[in-house]
Structures are given as C-alpha cells and as structure tokens.
C-alpha positions as CSV (number, residue, x, y, z in Angstrom):
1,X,-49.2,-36.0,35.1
2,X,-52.2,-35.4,37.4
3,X,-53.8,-33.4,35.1
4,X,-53.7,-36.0,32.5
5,X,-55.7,-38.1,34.9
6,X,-58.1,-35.6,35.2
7,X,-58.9,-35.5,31.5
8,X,-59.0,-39.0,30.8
9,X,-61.0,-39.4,33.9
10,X,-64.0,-36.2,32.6
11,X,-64.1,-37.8,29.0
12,X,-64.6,-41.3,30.3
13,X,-67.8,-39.7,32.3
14,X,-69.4,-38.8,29.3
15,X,-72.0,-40.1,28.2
16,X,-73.0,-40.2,24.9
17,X,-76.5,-39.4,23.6
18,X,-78.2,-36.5,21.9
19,X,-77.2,-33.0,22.1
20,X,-79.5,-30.6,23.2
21,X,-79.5,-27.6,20.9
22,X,-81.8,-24.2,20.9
23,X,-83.2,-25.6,17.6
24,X,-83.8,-29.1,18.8
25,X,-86.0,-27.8,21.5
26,X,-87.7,-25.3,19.0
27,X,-88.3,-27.9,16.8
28,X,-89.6,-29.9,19.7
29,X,-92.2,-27.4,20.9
30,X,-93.5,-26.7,17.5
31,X,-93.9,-30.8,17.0
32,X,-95.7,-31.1,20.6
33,X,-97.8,-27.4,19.6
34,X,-98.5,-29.4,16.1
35,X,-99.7,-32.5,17.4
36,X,-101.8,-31.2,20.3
37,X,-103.6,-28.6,18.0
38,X,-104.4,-31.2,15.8
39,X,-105.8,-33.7,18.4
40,X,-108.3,-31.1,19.6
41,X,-109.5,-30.0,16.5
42,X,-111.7,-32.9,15.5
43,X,-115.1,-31.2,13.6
44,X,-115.7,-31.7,9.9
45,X,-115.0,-28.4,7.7
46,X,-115.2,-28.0,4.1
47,X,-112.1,-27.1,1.7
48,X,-112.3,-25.6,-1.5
49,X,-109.8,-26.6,-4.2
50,X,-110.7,-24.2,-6.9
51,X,-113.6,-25.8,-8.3
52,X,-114.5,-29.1,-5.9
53,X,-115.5,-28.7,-2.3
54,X,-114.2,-31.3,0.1
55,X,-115.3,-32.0,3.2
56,X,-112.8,-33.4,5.7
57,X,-111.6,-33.7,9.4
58,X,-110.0,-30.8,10.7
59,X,-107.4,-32.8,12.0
60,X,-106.5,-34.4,8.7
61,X,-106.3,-30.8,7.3
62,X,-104.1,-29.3,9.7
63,X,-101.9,-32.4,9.9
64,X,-101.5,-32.4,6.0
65,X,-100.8,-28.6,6.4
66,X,-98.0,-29.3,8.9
67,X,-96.6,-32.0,6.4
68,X,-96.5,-30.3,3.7
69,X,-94.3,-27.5,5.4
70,X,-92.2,-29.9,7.2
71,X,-91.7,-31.1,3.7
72,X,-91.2,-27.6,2.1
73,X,-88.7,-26.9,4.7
74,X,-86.8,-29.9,4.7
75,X,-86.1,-29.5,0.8
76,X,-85.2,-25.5,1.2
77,X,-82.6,-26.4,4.0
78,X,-80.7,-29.2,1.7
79,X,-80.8,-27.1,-1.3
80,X,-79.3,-24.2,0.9
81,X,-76.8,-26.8,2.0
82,X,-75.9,-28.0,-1.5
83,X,-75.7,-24.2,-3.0
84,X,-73.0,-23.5,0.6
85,X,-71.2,-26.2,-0.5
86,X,-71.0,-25.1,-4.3
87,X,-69.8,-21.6,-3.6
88,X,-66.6,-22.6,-1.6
C-alpha cells in the first residue's frame, strides 16, 4: 500500500509544461543564431534576380532566406509524415 502512496504522491508533483527535447533546443539555438545574425547585419547589398538588380537590407535578405527554409522544411517534414502514415 505504501508504495501506492508514493506514486500518487510523484505524479501529483509534476508539473506540467513543455518538454525539453535535443531538437527543441537545436531548433532554439538556430532561432536565437538566426535572429542575432540578422540584427547585426544591417548594410544595404544588391540581389540579382536573373535580370533586375535589387537593392535591399541585409537583414531583410537573410531573414527572407531563413523563412523561406523554415517554410521548405516545415512542408518536407508533413509530407514525410503523411507518406509514414500511408505505407503502414
């Protein structure tokens, strides 16, 4: 019976919140890396798109860049997900 008491008693001190993961950390790192590279990058440079030349912030560049591959990743990982699921 003790021991039943004891197990009751460790799940009622959790607490609930967000797991901390290897990945959630790595994805943390890059975010704060992102974001900091970005803020210190603030001279004008000029883009060619095939034919027009733009000329923009760095910062806007780099954090369209890092959008665009957030975004590219985002919609490899739920087709990956969506082809797991199909095969089983």
């Amino acid at each position: 019976m003790p021991t039943a008491q004891k197990t009751e008693g460790h799940r009622a001190a959790r607490k609930p919140g967000i797991k901390v993961s290897p990945k959630l950390i790595t994805a943390a790192v890059i975010v704060v890396a992102a974001v900091w590279f970005i803020l210190v990058n603030k001279n004008r440079v000029d883009i060619y798109l095939w034919v027009p030349k733009i000329t923009a912030p760095m910062w806007l560049v780099l954090l369209l860049t890092f959008a665009g591959g957030l975004l590219t990743g985002l919609l490899l990982r739920r087709n990956g997900k969506q082809d797991h699921v199909r095969q089983h």
